[in-house]
N, C-alpha and C positions, 0 to 999 in steps of 0.2 A: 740762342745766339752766342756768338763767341766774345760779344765785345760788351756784358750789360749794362756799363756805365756810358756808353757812347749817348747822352741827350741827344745830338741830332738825329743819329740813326733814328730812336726810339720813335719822336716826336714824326719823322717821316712815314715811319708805320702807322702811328697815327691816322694821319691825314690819307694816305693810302686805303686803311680798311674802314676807316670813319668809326672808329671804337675809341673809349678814353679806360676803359677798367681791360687788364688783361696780366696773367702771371708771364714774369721770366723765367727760361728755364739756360742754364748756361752749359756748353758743350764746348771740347776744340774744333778747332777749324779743320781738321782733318776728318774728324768724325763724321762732323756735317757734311762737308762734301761727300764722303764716302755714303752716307743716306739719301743723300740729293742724287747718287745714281752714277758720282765720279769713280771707276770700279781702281784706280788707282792711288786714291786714299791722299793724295796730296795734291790738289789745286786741281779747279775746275779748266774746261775751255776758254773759261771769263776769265782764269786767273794771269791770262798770257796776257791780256789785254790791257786790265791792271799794271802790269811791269811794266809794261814801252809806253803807258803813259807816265807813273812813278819814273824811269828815265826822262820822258821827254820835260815832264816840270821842273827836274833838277838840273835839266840845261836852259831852260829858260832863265832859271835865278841868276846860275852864277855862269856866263859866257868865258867869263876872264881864266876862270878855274877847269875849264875842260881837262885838260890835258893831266891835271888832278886825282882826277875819279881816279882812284886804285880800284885794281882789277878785283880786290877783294869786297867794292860797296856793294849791300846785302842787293841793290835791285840787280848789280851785272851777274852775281852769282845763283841768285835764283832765276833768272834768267835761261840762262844756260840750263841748268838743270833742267828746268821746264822743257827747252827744246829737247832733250833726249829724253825725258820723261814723254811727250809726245809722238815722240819717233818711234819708242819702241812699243808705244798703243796703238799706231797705229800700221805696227809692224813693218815699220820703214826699214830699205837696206841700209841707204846712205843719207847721211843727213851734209847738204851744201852751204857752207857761208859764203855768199859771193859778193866783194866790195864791189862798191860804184863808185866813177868819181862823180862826186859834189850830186850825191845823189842816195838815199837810205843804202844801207846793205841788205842784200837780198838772200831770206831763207828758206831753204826750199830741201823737200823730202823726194824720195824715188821711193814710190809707193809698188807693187806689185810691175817693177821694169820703168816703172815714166815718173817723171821728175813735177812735182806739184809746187808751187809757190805756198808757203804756211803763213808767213810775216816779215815784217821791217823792221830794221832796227837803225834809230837814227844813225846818221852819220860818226856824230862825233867820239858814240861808243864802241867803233868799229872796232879800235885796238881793243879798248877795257876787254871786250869779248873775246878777242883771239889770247890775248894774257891770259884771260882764267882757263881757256881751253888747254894753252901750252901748260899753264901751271898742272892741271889737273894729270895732264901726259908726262909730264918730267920731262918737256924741254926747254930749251934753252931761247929766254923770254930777248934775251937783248939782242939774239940775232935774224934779222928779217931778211936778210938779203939769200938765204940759200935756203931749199924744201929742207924741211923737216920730216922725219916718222916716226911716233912714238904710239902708245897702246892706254886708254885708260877707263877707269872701269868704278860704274853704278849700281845700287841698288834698287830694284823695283817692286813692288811685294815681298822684299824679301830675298828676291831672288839676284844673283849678281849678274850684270850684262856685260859683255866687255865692246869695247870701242875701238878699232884701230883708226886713227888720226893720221892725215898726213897734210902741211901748211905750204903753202906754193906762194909764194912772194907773186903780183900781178902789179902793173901799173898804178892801180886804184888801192894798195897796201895789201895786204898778207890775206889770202884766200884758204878755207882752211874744207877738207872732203874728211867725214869720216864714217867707218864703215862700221856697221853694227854686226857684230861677228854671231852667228848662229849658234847660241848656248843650249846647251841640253843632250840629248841623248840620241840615237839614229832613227832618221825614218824607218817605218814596217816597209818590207817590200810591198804589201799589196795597198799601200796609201799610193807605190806611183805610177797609178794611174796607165802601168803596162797595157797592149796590146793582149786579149789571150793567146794571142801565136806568138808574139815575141814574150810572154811569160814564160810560155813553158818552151822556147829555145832559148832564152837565158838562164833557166834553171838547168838543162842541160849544159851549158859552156861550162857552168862555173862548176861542178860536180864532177869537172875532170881532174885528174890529179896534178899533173903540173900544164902549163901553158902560160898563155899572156893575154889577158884582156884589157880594151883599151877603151876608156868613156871619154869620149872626145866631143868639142863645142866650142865656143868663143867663151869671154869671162862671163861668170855672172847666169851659165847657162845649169847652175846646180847639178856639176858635175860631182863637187867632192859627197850631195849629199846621196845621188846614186852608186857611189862607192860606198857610201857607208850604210845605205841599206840593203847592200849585196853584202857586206862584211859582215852585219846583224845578224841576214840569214845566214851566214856560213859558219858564226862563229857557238863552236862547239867546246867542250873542255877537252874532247879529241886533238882540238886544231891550236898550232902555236900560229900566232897572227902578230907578224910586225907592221907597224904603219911607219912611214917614214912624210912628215904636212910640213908648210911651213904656210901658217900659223895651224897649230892645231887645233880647231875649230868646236869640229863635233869630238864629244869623248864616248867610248862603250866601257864599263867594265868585260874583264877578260880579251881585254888589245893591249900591246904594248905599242904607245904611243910615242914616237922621238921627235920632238920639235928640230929641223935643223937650221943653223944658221951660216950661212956662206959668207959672213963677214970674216969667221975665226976660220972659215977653210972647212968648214963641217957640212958638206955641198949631199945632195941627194947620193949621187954616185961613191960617196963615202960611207954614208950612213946604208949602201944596201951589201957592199963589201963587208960592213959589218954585222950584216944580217946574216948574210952567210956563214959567218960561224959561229950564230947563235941557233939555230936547229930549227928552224924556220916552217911551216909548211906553209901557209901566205903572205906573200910580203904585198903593202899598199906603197906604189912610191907618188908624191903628189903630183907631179908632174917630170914628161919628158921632154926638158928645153934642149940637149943636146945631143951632141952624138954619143958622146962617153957615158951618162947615165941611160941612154936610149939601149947599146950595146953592153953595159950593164945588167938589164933588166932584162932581154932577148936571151944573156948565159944563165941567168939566174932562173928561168925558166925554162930550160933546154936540160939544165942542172934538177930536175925533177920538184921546183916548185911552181905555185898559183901565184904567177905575179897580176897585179891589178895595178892602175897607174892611168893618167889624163894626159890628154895634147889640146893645144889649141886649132885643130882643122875646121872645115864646114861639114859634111860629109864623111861619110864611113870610106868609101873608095877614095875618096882624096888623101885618106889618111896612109894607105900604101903607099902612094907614090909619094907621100912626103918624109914619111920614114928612109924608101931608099934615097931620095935624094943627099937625106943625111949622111948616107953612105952605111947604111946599111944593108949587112949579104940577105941577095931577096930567097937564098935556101934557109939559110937561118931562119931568118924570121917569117917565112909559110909555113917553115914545120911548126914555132915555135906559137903563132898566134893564133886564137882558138877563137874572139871574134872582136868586132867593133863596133859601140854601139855611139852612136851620133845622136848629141839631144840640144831640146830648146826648150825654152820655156816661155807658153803663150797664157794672156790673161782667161781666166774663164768666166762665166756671166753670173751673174748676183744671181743667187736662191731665189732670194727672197723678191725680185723684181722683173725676174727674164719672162720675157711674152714669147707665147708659141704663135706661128704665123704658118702657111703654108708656101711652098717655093714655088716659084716662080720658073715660067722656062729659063730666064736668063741663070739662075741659079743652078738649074740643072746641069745646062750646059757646063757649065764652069765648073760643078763637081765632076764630071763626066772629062772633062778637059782633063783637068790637073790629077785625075786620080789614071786615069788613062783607059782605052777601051778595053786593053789586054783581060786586066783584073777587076773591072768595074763589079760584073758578074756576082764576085764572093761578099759584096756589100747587102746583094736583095734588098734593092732600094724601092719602097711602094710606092704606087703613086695613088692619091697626092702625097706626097711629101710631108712632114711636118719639123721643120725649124725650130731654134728659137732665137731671139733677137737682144740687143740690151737697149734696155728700158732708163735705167736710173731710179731711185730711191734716197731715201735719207742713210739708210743702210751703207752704201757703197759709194759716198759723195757724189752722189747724182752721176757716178762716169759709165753704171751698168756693167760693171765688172769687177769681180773681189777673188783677189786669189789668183794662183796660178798653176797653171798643172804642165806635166814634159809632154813634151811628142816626141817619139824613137823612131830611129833608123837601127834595125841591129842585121849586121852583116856577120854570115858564120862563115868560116874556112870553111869550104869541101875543097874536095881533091881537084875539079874544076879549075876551081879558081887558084885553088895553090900552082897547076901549073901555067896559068895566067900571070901571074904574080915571076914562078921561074925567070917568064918572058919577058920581062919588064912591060907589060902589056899596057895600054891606054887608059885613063880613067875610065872613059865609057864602055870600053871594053868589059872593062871588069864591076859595072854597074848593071851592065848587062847580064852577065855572068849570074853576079848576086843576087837580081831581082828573080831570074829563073830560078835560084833557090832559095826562095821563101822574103830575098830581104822587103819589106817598104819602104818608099822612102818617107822625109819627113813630113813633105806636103802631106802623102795620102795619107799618115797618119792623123796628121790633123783635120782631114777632111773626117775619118774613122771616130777623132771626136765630137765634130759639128754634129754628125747623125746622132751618136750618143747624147747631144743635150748640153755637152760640158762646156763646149764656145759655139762663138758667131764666123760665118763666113768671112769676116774683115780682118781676122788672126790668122786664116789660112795664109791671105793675101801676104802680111808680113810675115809670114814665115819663108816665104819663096813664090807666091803665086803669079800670074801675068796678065 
């Protein structure tokens, strides 16, 4: 035990085991927990629960004194800790403090896409908490009435996490989102989870010498981490590789990585002019929010390099017409763009819990629907059927799903469609186009996982289904 002179503890054991003769043996509380099976060596599940009651007796005492508690008393700072020590066990993106008025503030993780409630914390230490957060960020504690963004960064085994923070002043006092930044090193290509057709047409795109490839999605759709398992594969000591993130996230040895910041005027479209006469053979730009770094990136690749780079669209074909709408030349950029791959990212079912089942006509249907009759064929779907479903476990918090894997859309330039594109032609047009060469789209890819095993019919549906 960690505490040997504690008489009560003692005397409780006692009475617990019904023994009166027994040796002490004394250990840290770190230890212990770490043997009790807490793999993160500092406080258990229990240990959170201990805190917010340690806060709530020391609002019982002293009422008069709230307003008191400096953000530094040991319970609001381990506190907090706790909360990101949790987040990042339980591989949370974003961890939420959400005030309430005249009512706990409320804490809550986005676990694999969805937002879970973790705990409360009384009212009256809503501020203590946002203080040591700000403190911990280096911002600026006395100003509540405007968002804040600052970046700040933990230890967890050892290892350093970083946190981007951002604090939104609401009605109910200062609401605070912060994002757990993806540390470590790049996915393998073959962890994601590709298509074997769209493998080996993506190994083809990118093994051309210069072009533009575009990974397009909404936020949060692990776009930068399939850029940077296409950079992993590519990056050779042959190969000069500029990145241009803002934040830069994932690092590789052998990338030169440029964090840039548009405050000082140090915007993407800057940093890839200066790529250019650094001897470049692939540049990554993080995103193309405008037209000036979009037409940037189109010369820089027409200029005989492999540019790589993200948009926010839905869809690969949509991503054409929203490029020209920026105004950009639809010659340029047919010659210039070699493909686009559109991804999302759906939950997939616990290992350890998922029940096979057989399908049901209704389901057939529905696969049959959404993947469409054209290309049904190339699946060799047998019948019966076999599924599987999510179950729930202690494993996966009873939700029957752990983890998350993409489903792709990858559309390649042919000459087709490039003079489609000429034409300023229709989206459907040129979906049409696409899908006679080779693309999928994203449903049927996910349908392409359900038979694999990986998810449930109910991930198709949110991905786009009817």
């Amino acid at each position: 035990m960690a505490e040997p002179n504690n008489a009560a503890l003692l005397m409780e054991i006692e009475s617990a085991m019904g023994i009166d003769s027994y040796e002490i043996a004394v250990g840290l509380p770190s230890l212990i927990l770490q043997y009790l099976g807490d793999n993160s060596g500092g406080g258990a599940p229990g240990e959170m629960s201990d805190i917010l009651d340690e806060i709530g007796s020391s609002t019982e005492d002293d009422d008069d004194h709230v307003d008191e508690l400096s953000d530094d008393a040991p319970a609001v700072v381990r506190l907090v800790s706790r909360v990101l020590h949790d987040a990042k066990r339980l591989n949370a993106s974003d961890i939420h403090i959400d005030p309430e008025k005249n009512a706990p503030t409320r804490v809550r993780m986005r676990v694999d896409g969805v937002c879970r409630d973790m705990s409360q914390v009384p009212n009256s230490h809503h501020n203590a908490v946002i203080a040591r957060i700000k403190i911990m960020s280096n911002l600026n504690i006395a100003e509540k009435r405007v968002p804040q963004d600052g970046k700040l960064a933990f230890r967890m085994n050892g290892q350093l996490v970083e946190v981007r923070v951002a604090t939104i002043p609401t009605v109910a006092g200062e609401g605070v989102v912060m994002r757990i930044l993806a540390s470590g090193g790049a996915m393998p290509i073959d962890k994601m989870n590709l298509a074997p057709t769209n493998r080996s047409r993506l190994e083809e795109m990118i093994k051309k010498p210069h072009g533009i490839l575009l990974v397009v999605g909404p936020t949060g759709s692990g776009k930068t981490t399939t850029l940077h398992a296409i950079l992993g594969y590519l990056n050779t000591p042959e190969k000069k590789i500029w990145t241009a993130e803002d934040p830069v996230e994932i690092t590789q040895p052998g990338l030169q990585q440029v964090q840039v910041s548009p405050k000082i005027g140090f915007t993407f479209a800057n940093a890839l002019r200066a790529f250019l006469r650094a001897d470049p053979d692939i540049i990554l730009i993080g995103e193309m929010r405008d037209k000036e770094t979009a037409h940037a990136g189109i010369e820089a690749s027409l200029t005989g390099h492999l540019v790589l780079s993200t948009l926010h669209t839905n869809s690969a074909p949509e991503t054409i017409t929203r490029l020209l709408d920026l105004g950009l030349d639809p010659v340029n950029f047919s010659d210039a763009c070699v493909g686009i791959l559109a991804q999302r990212l759906i939950r997939t079912l616990c290992s350890n819990c998922k029940e096979k089942y057989v399908a049901t006509e209704t389901d057939l249907a529905f696969i049959e629907r959404q993947y469409g009759q054209a290309h049904i064929a190339e699946l060799n779907i047998s019948r019966p059927l076999e599924l599987y479903k999510a179950k729930g476990c202690e494993e996966c918090g009873n939700t029957g799903y752990k983890g998350r894997t993409g489903v792709h859309e990858l559309l390649g330039m042919t000459p087709e469609l490039r003079s489609l594109v000429y034409k300023e032609a229709s989206v459907a047009d040129m979906k049409k186009q696409a899908t006679h060469d080779g693309m999928r789209t994203l449903v049927q890819d996910a349908i392409f996982k359900v038979l694999k095993g990986d998810t449930d019919l109910a991930q198709v549906q949110i991905v786009g289904g009817d």
